[in-house]
C-alpha positions as CSV (number, residue, x, y, z in Angstrom):
1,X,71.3,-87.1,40.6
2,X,70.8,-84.6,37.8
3,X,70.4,-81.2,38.8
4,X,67.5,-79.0,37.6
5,X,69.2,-76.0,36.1
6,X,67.4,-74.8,33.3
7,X,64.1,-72.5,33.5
8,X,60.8,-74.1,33.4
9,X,58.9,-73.6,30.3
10,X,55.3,-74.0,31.7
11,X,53.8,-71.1,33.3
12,X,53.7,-71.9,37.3
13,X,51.0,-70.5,39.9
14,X,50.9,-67.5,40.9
15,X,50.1,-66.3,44.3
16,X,48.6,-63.2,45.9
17,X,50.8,-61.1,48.4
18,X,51.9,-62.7,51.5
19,X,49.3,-62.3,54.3
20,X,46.4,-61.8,51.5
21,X,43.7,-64.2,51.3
22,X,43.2,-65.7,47.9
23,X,40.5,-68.2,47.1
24,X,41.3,-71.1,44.8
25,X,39.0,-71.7,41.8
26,X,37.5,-74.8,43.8
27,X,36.2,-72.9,46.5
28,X,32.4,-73.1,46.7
29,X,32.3,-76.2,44.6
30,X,31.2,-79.6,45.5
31,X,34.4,-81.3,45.6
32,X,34.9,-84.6,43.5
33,X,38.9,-85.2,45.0
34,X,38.9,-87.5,47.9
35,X,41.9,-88.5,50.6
36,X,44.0,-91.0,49.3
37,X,46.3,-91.7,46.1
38,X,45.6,-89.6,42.8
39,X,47.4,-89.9,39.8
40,X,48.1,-87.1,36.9
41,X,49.6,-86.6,34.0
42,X,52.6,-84.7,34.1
43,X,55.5,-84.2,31.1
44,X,53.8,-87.0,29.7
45,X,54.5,-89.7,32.7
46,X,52.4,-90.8,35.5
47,X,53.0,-89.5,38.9
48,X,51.2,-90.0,41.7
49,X,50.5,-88.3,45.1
50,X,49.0,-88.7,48.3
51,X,46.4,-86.6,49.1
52,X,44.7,-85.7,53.0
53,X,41.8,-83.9,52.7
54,X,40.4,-82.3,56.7
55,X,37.6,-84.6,57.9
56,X,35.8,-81.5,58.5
57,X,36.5,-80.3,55.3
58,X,34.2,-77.0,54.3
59,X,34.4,-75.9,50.5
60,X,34.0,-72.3,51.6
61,X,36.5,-72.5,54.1
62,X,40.2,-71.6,52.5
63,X,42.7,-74.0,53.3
64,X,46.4,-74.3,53.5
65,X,48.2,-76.5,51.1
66,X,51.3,-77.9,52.6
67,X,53.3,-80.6,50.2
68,X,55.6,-83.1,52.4
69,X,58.1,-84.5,50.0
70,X,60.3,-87.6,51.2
71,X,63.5,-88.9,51.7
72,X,66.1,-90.6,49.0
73,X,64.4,-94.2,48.8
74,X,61.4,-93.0,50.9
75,X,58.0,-93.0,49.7
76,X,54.7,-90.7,50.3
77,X,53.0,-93.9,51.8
78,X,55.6,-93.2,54.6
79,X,55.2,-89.5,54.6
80,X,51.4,-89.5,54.6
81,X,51.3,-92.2,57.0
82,X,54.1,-91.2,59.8
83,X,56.1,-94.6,59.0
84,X,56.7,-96.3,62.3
85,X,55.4,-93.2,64.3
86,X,52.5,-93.5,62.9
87,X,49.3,-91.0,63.0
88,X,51.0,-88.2,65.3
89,X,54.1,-88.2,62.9
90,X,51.7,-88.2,59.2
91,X,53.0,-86.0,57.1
92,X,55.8,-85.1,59.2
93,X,53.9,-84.6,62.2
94,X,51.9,-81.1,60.5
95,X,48.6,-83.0,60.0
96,X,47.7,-83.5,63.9
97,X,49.0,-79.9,64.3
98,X,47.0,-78.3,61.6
99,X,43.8,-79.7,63.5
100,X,41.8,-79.7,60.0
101,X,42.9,-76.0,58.7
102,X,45.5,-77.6,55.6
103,X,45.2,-79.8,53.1
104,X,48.6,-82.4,52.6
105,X,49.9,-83.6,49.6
106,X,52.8,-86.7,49.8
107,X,54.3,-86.7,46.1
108,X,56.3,-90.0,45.0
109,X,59.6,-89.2,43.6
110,X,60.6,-91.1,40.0
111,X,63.1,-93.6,41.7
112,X,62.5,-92.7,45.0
113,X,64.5,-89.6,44.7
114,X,64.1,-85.9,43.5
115,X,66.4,-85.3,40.8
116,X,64.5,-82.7,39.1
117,X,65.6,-83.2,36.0
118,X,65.2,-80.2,33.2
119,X,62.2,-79.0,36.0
120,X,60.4,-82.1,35.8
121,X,59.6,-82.6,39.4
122,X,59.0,-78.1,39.7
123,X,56.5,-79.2,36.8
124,X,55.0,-81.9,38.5
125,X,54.2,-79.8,41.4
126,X,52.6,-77.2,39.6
127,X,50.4,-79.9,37.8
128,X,48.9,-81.0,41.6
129,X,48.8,-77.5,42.4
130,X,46.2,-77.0,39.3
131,X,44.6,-80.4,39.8
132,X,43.6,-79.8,43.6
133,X,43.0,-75.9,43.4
134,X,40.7,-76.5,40.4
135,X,39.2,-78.7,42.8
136,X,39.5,-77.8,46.2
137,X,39.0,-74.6,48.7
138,X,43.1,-73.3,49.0
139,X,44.9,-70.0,50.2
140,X,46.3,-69.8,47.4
141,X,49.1,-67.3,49.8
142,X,49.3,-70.0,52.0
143,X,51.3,-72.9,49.9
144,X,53.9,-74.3,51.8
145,X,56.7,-77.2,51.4
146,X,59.1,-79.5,53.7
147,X,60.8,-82.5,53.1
148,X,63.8,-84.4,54.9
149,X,67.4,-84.8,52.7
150,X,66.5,-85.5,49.5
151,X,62.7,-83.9,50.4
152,X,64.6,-81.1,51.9
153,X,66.6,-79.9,48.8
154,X,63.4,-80.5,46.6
155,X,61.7,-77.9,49.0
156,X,65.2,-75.3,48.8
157,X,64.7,-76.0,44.7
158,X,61.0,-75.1,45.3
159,X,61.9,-71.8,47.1
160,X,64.1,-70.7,44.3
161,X,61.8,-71.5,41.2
162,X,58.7,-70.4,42.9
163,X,58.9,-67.8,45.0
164,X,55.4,-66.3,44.4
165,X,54.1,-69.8,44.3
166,X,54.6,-70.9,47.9
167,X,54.9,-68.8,50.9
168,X,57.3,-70.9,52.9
169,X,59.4,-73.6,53.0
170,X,61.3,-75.8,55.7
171,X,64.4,-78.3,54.6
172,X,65.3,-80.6,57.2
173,X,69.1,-82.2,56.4
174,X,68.9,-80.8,52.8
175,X,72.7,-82.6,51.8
176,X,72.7,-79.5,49.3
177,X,71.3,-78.1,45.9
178,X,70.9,-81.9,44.4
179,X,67.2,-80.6,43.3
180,X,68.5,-77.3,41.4
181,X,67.6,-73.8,41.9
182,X,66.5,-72.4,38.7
183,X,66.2,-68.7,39.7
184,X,67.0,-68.5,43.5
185,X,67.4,-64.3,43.3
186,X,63.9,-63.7,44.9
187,X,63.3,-63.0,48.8
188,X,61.6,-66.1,50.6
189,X,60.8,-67.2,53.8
190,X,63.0,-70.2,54.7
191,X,63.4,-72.6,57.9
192,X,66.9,-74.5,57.4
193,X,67.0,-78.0,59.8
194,X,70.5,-79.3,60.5
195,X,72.3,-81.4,62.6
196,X,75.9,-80.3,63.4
197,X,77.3,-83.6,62.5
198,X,76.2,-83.9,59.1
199,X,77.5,-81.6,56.6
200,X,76.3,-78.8,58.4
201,X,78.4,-76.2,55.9
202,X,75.6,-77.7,53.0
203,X,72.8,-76.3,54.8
204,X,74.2,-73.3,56.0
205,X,74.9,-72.3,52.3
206,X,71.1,-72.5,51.4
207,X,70.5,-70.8,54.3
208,X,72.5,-67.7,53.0
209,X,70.9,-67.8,49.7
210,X,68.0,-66.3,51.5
211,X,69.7,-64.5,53.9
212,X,71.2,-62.4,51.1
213,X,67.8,-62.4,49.4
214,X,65.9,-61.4,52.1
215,X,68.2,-58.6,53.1
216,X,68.3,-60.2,56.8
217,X,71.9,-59.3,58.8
218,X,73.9,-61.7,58.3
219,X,75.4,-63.7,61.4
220,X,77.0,-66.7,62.5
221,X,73.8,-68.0,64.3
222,X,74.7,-69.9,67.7
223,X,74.9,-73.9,67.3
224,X,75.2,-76.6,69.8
225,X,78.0,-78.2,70.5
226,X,78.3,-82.4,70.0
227,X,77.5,-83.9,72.8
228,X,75.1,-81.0,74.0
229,X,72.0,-83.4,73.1
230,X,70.2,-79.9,72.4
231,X,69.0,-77.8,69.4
232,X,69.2,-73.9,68.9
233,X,66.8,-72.0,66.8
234,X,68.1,-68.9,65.6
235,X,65.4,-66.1,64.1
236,X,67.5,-63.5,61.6
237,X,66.9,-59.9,62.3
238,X,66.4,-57.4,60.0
239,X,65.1,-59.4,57.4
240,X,62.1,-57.7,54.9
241,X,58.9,-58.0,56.3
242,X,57.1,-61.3,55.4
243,X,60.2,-62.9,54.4
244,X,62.1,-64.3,57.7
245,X,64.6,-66.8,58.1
246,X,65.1,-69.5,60.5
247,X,68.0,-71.7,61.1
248,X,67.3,-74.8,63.5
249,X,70.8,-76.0,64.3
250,X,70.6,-79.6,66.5
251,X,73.3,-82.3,68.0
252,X,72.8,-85.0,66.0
253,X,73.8,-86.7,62.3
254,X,71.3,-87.3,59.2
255,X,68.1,-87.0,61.3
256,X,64.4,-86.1,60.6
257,X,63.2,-86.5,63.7
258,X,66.1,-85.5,66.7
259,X,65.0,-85.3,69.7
260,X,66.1,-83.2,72.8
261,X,68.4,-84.9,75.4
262,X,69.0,-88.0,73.7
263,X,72.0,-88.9,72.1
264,X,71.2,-90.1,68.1
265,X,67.4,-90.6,69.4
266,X,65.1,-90.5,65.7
267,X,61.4,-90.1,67.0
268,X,59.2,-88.1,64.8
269,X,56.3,-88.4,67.6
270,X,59.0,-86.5,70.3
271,X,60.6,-84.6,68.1
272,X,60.7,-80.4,68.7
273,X,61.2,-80.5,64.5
274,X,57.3,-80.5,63.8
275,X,56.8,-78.1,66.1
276,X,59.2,-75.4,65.1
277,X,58.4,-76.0,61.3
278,X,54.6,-75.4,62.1
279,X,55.2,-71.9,63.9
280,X,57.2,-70.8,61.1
281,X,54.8,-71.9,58.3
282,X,51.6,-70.5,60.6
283,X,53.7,-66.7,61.4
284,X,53.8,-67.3,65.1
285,X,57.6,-66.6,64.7
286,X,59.2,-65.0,67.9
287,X,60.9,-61.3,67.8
288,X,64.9,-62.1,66.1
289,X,67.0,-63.3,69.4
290,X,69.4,-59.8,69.2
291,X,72.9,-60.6,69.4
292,X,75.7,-58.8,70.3
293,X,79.7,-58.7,71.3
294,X,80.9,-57.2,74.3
295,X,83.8,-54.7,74.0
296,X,86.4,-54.4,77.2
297,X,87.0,-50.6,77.8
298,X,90.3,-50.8,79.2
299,X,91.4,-53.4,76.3
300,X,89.1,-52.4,73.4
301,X,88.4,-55.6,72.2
302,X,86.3,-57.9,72.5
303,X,85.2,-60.8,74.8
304,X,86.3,-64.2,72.9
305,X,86.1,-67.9,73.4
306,X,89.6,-69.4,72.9
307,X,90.1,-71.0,69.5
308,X,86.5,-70.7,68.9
309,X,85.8,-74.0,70.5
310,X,82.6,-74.9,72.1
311,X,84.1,-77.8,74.5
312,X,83.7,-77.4,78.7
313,X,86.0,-75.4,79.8
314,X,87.0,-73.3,77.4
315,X,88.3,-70.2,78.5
316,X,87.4,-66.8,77.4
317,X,90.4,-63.7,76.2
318,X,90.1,-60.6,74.6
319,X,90.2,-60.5,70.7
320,X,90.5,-58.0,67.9
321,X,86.7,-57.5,67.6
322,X,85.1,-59.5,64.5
323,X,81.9,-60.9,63.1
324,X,82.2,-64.6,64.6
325,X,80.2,-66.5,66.3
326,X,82.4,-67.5,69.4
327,X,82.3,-63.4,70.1
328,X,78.4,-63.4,69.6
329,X,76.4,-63.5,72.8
330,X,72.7,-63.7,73.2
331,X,71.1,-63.4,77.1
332,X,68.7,-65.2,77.5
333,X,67.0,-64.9,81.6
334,X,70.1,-64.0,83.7
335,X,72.5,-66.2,81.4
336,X,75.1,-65.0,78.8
337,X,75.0,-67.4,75.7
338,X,78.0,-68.2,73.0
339,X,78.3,-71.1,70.5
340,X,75.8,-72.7,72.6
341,X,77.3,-72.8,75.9
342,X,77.0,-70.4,78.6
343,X,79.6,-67.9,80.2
344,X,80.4,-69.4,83.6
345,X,82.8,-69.5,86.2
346,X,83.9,-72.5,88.1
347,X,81.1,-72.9,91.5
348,X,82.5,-70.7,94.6
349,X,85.0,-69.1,92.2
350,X,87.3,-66.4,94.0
351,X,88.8,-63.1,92.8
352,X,91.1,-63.8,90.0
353,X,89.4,-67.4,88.7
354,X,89.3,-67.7,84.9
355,X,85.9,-67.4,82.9
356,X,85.1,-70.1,80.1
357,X,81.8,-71.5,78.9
358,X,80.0,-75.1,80.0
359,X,76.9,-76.7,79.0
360,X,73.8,-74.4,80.2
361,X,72.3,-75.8,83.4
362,X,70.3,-72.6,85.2
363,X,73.1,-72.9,88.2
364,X,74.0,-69.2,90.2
365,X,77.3,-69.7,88.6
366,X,76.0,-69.1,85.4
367,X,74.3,-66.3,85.9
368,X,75.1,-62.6,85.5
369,X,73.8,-59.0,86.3
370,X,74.7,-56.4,83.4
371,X,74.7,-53.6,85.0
372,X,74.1,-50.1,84.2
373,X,77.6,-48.6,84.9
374,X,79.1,-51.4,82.3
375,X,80.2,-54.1,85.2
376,X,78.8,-57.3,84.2
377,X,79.0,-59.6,87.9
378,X,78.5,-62.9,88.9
379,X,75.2,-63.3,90.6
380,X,76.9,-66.2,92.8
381,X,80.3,-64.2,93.5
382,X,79.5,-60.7,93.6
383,X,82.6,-60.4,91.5
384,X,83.1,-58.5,88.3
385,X,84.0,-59.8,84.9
386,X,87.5,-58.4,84.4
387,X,90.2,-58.8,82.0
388,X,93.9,-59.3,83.0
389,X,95.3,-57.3,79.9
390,X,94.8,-55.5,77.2
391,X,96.8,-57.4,74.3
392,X,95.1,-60.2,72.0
393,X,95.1,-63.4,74.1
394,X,94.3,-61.8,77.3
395,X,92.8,-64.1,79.8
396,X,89.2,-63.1,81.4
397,X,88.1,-63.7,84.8
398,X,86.3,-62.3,88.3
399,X,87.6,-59.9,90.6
400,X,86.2,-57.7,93.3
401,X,85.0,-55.0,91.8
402,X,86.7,-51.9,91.7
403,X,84.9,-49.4,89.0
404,X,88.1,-49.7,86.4
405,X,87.8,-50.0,82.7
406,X,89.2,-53.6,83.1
407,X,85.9,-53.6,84.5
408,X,83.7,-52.1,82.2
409,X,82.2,-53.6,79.0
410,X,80.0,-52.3,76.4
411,X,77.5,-53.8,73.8
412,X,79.3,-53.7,70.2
């Protein structure tokens, strides 16, 4: 694997500002490209893609372009087709979704692969970008790219040398930069895919790329714990407008297609991945989940899961206050959220009973009231969340209430 790490030569498209609409030469022509495998000339080699042109396909009409790019020893047949899922996974499930409003393109990788090397696969992009637009009716603001592992870091190299070209771009299991990023200092809107058992620190280092780029505040962003059969999807706040990021964290390994509830299950048909890649590539992205510690009074620091480990049973102490994500809390209905879990207290707890965190299941005894006085209480106890001390280490647990400042907590 060669990475691409010097500058393209050619000049690349350009797009118009996010959110504008900007006709491709081909609209209002009588189109001569037809669905199915087109090759092009490109750094003097033949290279081929796959293309999908809408049934209902109207030359006036502006399209999105959306480029699915496959695996290490994939192939676009299997990306334009949906492989063994067939027609409700083609091109990675988007195609059914789209419901005729995009046009997909399945590249083939030299070798199977996306190495990228000096730009050659950025080039060849931009060569199918001319060849259809010339062609074709495209939002020219509306290019997007996705692509699992090796398709994944060939949609991260995309972001960072053509960040005017495309508006968005979703890698799912990206192992890393093994495409290049030639540039990489632009803001762009990014969706990162991971599964907590696979090298998750890879993806979360081209997630921060864009994090810093896009001037979003940085966070640890909650992530399931193994075992949890679950996925969290985390929306960055404060990010500049247009440019969000998205991080998609799931329990599972080196998977395209996880699905909820079931351990190591691969099924692009049930899979919640196609589904959270097309809201973020269409803008019906929900407000940032805000997240936020909670400071004891008494104690002035900060509630904390032990160790910052996300096993049953953990129990929660008071901490020096800090930017992690095991003193993070999101609420989410009447629930409290860390690392995945949710704060709960052993069923028919009495006064004195330790707090920790367990797999979220909707049960009385993991829900709370947050009050306006600063008492956080159990809606199945009654009892307050109270902490035993005020030194690092502190345990946390219920207690009948009594209005002290072991008693009161406040959003920090």
């Amino acid at each position: 694997m060669v990475n691409a790490t010097v500058a393209e030569a050619r000049e690349a498209p350009v797009a118009a500002d996010a959110g504008t609409l900007a006709a491709s030469a081909g609209c209002g022509k009588a189109p001569t490209l037809r669905s199915g495998t087109h090759t092009i000339q490109s750094n003097g080699k033949n290279r081929s893609f796959i293309l999908s042109i809408p049934d209902s396909y109207d030359n006036t009409r502006q399209h999105r372009l959306i480029f699915g790019f496959h695996w290490w020893g994939g192939t676009a047949e299997q990306v334009a087709s949906g492989g063994s899922d067939g027609d409700v996974y083609a091109h990675y499930g988007l195609r059914r979704l789209a419901n005729n409003t995009a046009i997909f393109v399945a590249p083939q990788g030299i070798g199977n692969g996306w190495a990228n090397s000096g730009g050659e696969d950025v080039t060849f992009t931009d060569d199918m970008i001319r060849r259809i637009e010339s062609d074709l009716c495209v939002d020219t603001a509306q290019r997007f790219s996705l692509g699992f592992s090796y398709g994944g870091a060939m949609s991260y190299a995309l972001a960072c040398a053509r960040p005017t070209t495309f508006r968005a771009v979703a890698a799912i299991a990206a192992p890393g930069a093994i495409s290049g990023c030639s540039g990489g200092t632009q803001p762009f809107a990014y969706l990162g895919i991971h599964g907590v058992g696979d090298n998750i620190g890879a993806g979360r280092g081209l997630r921060d790329r864009f994090v810093r780029n896009n001037g979003c505040t940085p966070q640890n962003p909650p992530e399931p714990s193994s075992g949890s059969r679950t996925h969290i999807t985390t929306y960055y706040s404060g990010c500049r407008a247009g440019y969000p990021v998205a991080w998609a964290a799931f329990d599972g390994g080196h998977q395209q297609g996880p699905v909820d509830g079931c351990a190591g299950c691969e099924s692009g048909a049930r899979s919640w991945v196609k589904t959270e890649v097309w809201k973020f590539f269409t803008g019906d992205t929900p407000t940032p989940t805000p997240t936020y510690r909670l400071r004891s009074e008494s104690a002035g620091r900060c509630l904390d899961v032990t160790g910052a480990t996300s096993g049953n049973d953990t129990q929660m102490i008071v901490w020096d206050c800090h930017t992690s994500a095991n003193q993070q809390f999101t609420r989410s209905g009447q629930t409290l959220q860390v690392l995945g879990k949710c704060l709960d207290v052993p069923a028919n707890a009495t006064s004195g009973t330790r707090v920790q965190i367990w797999d979220c299941h909707g049960g009385a005894n993991q829900q709370w009231n947050v009050n306006d006085n600063g008492t956080i209480t159990g809606v199945q106890t009654g009892l307050c969340l109270d902490t035993a001390g005020t030194a690092n280490g502190s345990a946390v647990t219920v207690a009948t209430c009594d209005g002290s400042a072991d008693q009161r907590w406040a959003k920090a």
